[in-house]
Legacy VTK file of the C-alpha trace (Angstrom):
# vtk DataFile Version 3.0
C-alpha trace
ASCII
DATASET POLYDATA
POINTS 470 float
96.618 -60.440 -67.810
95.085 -57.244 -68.301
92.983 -55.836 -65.019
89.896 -55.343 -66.798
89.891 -59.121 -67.735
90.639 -60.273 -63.842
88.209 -57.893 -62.665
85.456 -59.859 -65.331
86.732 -63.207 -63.496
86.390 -62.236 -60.234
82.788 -61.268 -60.391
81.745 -64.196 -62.811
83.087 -66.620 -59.663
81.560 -64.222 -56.800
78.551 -64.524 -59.161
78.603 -68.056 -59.488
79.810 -69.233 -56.081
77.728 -67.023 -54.258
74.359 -68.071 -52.253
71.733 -65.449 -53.458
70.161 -66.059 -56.808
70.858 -63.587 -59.608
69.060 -62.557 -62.616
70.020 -59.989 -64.989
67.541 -59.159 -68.933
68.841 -56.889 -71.091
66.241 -54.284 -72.705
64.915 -57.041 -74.594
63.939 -58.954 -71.446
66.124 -61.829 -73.067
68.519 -62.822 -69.547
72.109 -61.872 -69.753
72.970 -63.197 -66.033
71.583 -66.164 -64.805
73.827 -67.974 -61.726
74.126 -71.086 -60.339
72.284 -70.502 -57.277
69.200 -69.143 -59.268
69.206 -72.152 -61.226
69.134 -74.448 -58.557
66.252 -72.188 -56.854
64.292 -72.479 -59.710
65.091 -76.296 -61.106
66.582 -75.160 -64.318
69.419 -75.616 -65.972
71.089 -72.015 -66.689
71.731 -73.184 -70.218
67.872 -72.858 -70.540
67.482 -69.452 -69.574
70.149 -67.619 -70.825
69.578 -65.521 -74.074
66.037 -66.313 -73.906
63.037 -64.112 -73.607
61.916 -64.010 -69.977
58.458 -65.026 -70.891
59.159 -67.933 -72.658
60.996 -69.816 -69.987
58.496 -68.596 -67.677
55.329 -69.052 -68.932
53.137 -68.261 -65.671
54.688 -64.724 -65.565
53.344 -62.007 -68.240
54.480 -58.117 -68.527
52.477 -57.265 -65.439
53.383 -60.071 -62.818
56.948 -60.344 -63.707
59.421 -58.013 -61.647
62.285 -58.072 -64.313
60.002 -56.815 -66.769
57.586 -53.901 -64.257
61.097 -52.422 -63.281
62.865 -52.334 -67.072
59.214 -50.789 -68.132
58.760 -48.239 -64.946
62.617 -47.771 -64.054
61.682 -47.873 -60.507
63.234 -50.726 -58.193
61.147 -53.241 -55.985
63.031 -54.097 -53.109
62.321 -56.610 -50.070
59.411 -58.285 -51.985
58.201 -61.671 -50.931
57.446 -64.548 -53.564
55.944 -67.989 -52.984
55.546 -69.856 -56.416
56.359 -73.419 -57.406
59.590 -73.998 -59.404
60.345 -76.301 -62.244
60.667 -79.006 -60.625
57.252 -78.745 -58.775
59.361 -77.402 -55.403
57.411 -74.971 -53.593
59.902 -71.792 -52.561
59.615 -69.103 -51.046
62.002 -65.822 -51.845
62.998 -62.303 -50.756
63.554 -59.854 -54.189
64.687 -57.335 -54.502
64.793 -55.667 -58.350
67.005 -53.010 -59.695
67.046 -51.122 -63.046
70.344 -51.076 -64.992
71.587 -47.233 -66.473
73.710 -46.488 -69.063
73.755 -42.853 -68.783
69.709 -41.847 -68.702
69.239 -45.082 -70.787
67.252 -48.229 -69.265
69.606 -51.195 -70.417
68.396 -54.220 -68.402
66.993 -55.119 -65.077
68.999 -57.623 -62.078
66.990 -59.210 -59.626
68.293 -60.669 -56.247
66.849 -63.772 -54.804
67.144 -64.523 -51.312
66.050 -68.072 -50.492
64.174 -68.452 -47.237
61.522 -71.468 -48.030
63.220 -72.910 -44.934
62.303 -70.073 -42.401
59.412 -69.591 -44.339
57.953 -73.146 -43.672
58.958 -72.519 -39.559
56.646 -69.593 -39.648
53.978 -71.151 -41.639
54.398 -74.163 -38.727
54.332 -71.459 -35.874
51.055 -69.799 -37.245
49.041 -73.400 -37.737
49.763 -74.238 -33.819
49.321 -71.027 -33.171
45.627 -71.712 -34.574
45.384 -74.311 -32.213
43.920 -71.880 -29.849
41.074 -71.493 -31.839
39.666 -74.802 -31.457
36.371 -75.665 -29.664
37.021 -75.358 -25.950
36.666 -78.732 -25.417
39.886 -79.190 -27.978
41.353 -76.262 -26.683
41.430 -77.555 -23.261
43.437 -80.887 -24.328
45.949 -78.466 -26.626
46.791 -76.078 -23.832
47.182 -78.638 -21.332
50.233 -79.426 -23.407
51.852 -75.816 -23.225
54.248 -74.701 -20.416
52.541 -72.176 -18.747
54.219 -69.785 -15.709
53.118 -68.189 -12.878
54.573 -66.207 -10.236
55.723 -68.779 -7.926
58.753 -69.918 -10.821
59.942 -66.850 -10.099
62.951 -68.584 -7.996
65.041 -65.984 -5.219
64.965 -63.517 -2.622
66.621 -60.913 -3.644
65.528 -57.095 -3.036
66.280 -56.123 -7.040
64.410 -59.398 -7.927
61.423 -58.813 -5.412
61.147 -55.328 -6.778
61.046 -56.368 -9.875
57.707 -59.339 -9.117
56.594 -56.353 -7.275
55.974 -54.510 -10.269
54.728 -56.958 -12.424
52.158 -57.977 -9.838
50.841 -54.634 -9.848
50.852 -54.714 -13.528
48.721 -58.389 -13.932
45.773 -56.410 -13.935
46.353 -53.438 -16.408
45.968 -53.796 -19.794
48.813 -51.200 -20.136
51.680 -52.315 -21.967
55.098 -53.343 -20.647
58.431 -53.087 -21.530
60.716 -55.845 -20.077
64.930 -55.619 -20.175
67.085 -57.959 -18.790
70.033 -59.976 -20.567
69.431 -63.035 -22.073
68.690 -66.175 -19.762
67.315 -63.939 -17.130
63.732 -64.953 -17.628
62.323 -61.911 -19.819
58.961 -64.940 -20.661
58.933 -65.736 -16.936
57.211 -62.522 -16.254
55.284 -62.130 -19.207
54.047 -65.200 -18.595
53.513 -64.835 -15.152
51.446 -60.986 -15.950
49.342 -62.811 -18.450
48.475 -65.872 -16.400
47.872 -64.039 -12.841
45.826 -61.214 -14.782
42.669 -60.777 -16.335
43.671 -61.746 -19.522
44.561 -65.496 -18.658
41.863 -67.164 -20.383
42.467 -65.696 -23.545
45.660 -66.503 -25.717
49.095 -65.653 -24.917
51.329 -65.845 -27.636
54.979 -64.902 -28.129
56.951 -63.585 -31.022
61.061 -63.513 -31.479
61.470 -60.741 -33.612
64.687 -60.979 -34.255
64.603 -64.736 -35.722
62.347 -64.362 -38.960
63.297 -61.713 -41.508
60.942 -58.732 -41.636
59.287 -59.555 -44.599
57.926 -62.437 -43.054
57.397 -60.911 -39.679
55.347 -58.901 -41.055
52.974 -61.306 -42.396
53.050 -63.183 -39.256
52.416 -60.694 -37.082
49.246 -58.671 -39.132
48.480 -61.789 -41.237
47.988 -62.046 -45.049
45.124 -61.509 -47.838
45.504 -62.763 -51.514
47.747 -60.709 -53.239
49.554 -59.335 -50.694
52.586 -61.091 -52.162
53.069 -63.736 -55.235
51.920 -67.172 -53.816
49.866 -65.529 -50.989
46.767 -66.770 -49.007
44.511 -65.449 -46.963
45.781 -65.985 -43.185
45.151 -64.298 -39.913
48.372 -63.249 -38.184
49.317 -63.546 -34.584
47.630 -60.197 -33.770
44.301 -61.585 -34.215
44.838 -65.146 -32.745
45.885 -62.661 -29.639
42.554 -60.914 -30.081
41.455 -60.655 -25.893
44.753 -61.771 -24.922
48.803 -60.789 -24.869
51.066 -60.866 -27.476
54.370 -60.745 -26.280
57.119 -59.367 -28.619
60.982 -60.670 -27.864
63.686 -58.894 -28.428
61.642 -55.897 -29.753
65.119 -53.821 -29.981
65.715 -56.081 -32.955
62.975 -55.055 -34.960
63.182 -53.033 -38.244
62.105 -49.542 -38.033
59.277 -49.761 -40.680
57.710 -52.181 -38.924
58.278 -50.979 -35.144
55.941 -47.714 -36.719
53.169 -50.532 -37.967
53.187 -51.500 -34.491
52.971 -47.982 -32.849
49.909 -47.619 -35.425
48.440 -50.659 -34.123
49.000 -49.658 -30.596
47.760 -46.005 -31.069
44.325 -47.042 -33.446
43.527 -50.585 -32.419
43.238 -52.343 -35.967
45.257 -53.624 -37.922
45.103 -54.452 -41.756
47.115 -57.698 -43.503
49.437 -57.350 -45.751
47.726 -57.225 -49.089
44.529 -56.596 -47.391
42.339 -53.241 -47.337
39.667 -54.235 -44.390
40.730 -52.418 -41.040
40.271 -55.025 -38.488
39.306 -53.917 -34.828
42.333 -55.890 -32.159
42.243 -55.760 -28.487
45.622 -56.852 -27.792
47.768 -56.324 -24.943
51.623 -55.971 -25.619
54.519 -56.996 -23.607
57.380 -56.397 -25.393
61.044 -57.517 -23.884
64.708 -56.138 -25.031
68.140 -57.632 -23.810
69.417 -54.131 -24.287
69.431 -51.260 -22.498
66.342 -49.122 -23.411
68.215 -45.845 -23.403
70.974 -47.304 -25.150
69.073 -48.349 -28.300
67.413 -45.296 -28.167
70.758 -43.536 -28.388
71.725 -45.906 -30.851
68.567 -46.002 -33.269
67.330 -49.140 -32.506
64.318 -48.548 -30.839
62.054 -45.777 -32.401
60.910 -42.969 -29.771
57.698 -42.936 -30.487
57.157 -46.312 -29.719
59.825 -46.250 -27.113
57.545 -44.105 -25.286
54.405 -46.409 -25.980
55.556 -49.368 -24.810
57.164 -47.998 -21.449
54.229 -47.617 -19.513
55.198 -50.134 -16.819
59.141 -50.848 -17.179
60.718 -54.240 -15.619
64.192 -54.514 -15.321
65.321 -58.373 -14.184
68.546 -57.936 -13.022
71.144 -60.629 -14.075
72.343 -63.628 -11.826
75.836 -61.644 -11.532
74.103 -59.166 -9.351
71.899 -61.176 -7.268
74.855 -64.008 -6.354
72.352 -64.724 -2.990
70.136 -66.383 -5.115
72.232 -69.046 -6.851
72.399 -71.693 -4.023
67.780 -71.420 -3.923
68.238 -71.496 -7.739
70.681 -74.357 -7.835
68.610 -76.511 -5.037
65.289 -75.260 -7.438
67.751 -77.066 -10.692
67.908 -80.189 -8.445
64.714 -80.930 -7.624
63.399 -80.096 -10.790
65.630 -82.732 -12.773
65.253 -85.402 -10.171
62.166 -85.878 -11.083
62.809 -85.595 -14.801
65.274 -88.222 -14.786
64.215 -90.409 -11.509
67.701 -89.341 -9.813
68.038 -89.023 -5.426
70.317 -85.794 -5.483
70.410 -84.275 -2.518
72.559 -81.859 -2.756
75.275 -79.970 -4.540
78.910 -80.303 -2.705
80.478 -77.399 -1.158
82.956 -76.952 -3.839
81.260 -76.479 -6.659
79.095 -74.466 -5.078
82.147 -72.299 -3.787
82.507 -72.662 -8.198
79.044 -71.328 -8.597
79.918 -68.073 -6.293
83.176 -66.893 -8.168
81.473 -67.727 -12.060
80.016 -64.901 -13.974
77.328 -66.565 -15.228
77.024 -64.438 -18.434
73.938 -66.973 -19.252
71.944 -66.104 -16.066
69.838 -68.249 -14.616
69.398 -70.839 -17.948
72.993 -71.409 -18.272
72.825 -72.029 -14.498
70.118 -74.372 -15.107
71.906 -76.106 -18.098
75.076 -76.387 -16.594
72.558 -78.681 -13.525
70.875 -80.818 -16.152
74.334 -81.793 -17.890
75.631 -82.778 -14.955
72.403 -84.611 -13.489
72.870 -86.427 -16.704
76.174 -87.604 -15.838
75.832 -88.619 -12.133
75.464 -92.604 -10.970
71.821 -93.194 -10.100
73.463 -94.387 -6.678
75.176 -91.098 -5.968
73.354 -88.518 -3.652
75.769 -85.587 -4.183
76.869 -83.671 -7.411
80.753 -83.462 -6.963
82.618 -81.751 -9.188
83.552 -84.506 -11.619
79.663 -84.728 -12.682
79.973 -81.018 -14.192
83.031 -82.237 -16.817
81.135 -80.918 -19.632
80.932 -77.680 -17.853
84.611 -77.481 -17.006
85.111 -73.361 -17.962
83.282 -73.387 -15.008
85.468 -74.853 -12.523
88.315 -72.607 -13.901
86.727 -69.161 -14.171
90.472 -67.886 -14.309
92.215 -65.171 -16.082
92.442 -66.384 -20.034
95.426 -63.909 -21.084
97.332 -64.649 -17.936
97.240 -68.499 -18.313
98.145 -68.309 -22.217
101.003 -65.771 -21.755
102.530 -68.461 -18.998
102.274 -71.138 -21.205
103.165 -69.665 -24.178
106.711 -67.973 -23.849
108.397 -68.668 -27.206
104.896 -67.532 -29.303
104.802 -63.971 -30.705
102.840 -61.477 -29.416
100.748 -61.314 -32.319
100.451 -65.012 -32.087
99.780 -65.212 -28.432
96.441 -62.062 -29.288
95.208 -64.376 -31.266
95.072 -67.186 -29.621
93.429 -65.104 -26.829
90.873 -64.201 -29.114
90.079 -67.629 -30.471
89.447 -68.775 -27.091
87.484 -65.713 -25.949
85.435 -66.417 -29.039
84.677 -70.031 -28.820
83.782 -69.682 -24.802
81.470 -67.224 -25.351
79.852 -68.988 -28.266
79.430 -72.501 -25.907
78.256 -70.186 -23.298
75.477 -68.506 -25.662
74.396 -72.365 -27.359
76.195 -71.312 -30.410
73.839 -68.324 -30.656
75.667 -65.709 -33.012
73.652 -62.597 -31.991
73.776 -62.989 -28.922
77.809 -63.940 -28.679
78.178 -60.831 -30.739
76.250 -58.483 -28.522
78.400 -60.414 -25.357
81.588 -59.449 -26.795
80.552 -56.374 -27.770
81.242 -56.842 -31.556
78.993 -56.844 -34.416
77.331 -59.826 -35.891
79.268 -59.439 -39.542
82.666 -59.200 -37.691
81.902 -62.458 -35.320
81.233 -64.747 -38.475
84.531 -63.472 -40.299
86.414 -64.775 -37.015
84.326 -67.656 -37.016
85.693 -68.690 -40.696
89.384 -67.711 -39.183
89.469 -69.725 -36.137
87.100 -72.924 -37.240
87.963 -75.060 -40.083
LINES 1 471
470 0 1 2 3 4 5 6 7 8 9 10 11 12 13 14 15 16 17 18 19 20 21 22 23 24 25 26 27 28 29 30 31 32 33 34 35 36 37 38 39 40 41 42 43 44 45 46 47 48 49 50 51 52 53 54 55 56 57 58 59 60 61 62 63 64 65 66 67 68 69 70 71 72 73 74 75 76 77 78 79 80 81 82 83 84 85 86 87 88 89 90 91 92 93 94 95 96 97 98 99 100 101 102 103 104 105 106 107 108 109 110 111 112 113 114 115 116 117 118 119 120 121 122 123 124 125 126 127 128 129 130 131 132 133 134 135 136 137 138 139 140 141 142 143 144 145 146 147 148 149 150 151 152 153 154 155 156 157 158 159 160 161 162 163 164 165 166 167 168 169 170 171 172 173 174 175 176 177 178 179 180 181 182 183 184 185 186 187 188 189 190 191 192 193 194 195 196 197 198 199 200 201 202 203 204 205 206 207 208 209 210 211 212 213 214 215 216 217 218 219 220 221 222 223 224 225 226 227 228 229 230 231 232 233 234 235 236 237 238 239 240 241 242 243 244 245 246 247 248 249 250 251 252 253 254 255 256 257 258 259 260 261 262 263 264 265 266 267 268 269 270 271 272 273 274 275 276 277 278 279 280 281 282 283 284 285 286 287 288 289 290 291 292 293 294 295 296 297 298 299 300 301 302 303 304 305 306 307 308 309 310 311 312 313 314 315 316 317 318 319 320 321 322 323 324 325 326 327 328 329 330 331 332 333 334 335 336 337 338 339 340 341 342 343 344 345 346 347 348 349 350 351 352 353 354 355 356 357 358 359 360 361 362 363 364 365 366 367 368 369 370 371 372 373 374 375 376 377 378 379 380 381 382 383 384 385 386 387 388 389 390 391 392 393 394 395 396 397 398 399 400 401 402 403 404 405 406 407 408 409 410 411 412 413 414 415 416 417 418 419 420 421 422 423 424 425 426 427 428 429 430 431 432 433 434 435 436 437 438 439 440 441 442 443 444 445 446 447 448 449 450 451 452 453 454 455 456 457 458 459 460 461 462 463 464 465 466 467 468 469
């Protein structure tokens, strides 16, 4: 077989088996390319599209709405646009595009379009922003709504320690600015705690406090979210305020800020520097008095170094700095934390626990806890799950499903042992599978976050994933 024709079977099967949609016209705008994926998107059968003109399959579309047919016209690409529209079979989706134009030479030939699918995360968001509206109900309404809401103050704060106090000292001074904040601490540490705690024991408490992951939603939905959307701003749009203006008087509190594209961390620095903000689509400036806590489970001058974190904004948001530190380096605290863990899920689950035995305990002292204070407080609840309603102590056979725990030993020591007649390549990789699938029970099965534990990035954790887990 001659290379040329493997090479053409290779990328029909990448194109056919892979999970973006894919849509190529020639200069006729009659489609050349039309996968698998696509058709499913769009509840067609590809048999029905190809060698067709564009605008007779899709009626709705004419030269000026379609994509395909702007870019083979202007020879410019559209990248990152977002598209709502109802498909064939009456589906509503919602897609990230981005459109290319083909050269041969100087010569316009065609056009491909790539299709992201994210109705899924798309119908999350659209879910976050109605409750979200919640808190613009009457007050009698908005009374009952918030009553539902987990709210902290300063007294959750759990421990004694001087890093910990000094860091409650700080926020307590900042409750009352409307300066912004800039939170770091590792994950499970309680970056929300405090935000919470500033916005509730401040002079913004009766007004909203909303909070934003910005590393969950892609950024052309964050974007939308965030500054809200006019008609037009993208195919299938409507008019919707974003977050920003249900925070209007209050605190919008943005996670994991670090995570943020850099486009959109310099919308925010506008926002922060003018005090408006204008929706996507939209070409009304609208006045926002918003303060912003923004958190980051990385160390500020290391994302700076690495590019994460503009500088301009960098320098905005670090008026008042917090740094929690992690449970690792305040060990004093985890016997008040663990007591805090018991009472709290007695009453949850009508249990008599007094205490936890000396042991485990002795357990808790010599772990790492590289999930802070929530993995602490998981590792409780699991085992106040398992415990007789008689018992009055948590021994150490209540935290079975927690068992890494009770053997916080050595991994490569306890493999080599046991392992004699193995290879040494073998024996690495068993290390590494078990390194791997510890820290991802440890982090919920959290792939950004296992990635940033072990120090790897995100692309190389998921190809060791599809190694190590059938």
């Amino acid at each position: 077989m001659r290379k040329t024709d493997l090479n053409k079977i290779i990328m029909q099967n990448i194109l056919h088996h892979a999970d973006i949609g894919v849509h190529v016209i020639d200069n006729k705008r009659k489609t050349v390319v039309y996968n698998e994926f696509m058709a499913r998107l769009e509840g067609l059968d590809k048999n029905q599209v190809l060698e067709k003109d564009i605008l007779e399959i899709f009626p709705s579309l004419n030269e000026e709405t379609s994509t395909l047919i702007k870019v083979l016209h202007t020879g410019e690409g559209i990248l990152n646009s977002t598209q709502s529209y109802f498909n064939f079979k009456g589906q509503r989706i919602t897609t990230i595009n981005s459109t290319i134009p083909l050269y041969d030479n100087d010569e316009i030939i065609g056009a491909l379009e790539i299709a992201n699918n994210i109705t899924h995360i798309k119908n999350l968001s659209d879910q976050l922003i109605e409750l979200q509206n919640k808190l613009n109900l009457t007050q009698v309404d908005k009374k009952d709504f918030k009553s539902q809401i987990k709210r902290y103050n300063f007294h959750d704060i759990i421990g004694n320690h001087k890093s910990l106090e000094v860091a409650k000292k700080i926020a307590k001074k900042a409750k009352d600015s409307g300066s912004s904040v800039l939170i770091y601490g590792d994950t499970g540490t309680g970056k929300e705690l405090f935000a919470q705690s500033i916005h509730y024991g401040g002079i913004r408490r009766k007004k909203a406090f909303i909070a934003q992951n910005c590393a969950a939603i892609p950024e052309a939905l964050l974007e939308g979210i965030l500054f809200g959307t006019d008609k037009g701003g993208f195919t299938g749009a409507t008019e919707r305020e974003g977050i920003f203006e249900q925070a209007h008087g209050g605190t919008l509190m943005l996670d994991e800020i670090n995570s943020m594209s850099l486009s959109l961390q310099a919308k925010i620095l506008r926002v922060l520097q003018e005090g408006y903000i204008r929706r996507v689509g939209g070409k009304k400036d609208i006045p926002v008095d918003v303060r912003i806590i923004a958190t980051t489970n990385e160390d500020p001058l290391e994302s700076l170094k690495n590019g994460t974190i503009r500088k301009d904004l960098y320098y905005r948001l670090n008026v008042i700095f917090i740094k929690i530190p992690s449970l690792a380096e305040r060990r004093d605290d985890i016997i008040i934390l663990s007591e805090h863990f018991v009472r709290k899920y007695n009453l949850l689950f009508e249990k008599n626990i007094k205490k936890i035995s000396k042991e485990v305990l002795e357990q808790f002292m010599k772990y790492t806890w590289p999930g802070n204070v929530r993995e602490l407080g998981n590792v409780i609840e699991g085992a106040m799950n398992i415990v007789s309603d008689k018992e009055t102590i948590l021994k150490q056979e209540d935290f079975i499903s927690s068992i890494y725990i009770m053997e916080d030993k050595p991994l490569k020591k306890a493999i080599v042992v046991e392992e004699k007649n193995k290879s040494l390549p073998d024996i690495l990789e068993e290390m590494e599978k078990d390194i791997i699938l510890n820290a991802l029970e440890r982090n919920e099965n959290n792939i950004t976050r296992t990635a940033k534990e072990l120090g790897i990035k995100r692309q190389t954790l998921q190809h060791k994933l599809k190694k190590y887990i059938v």
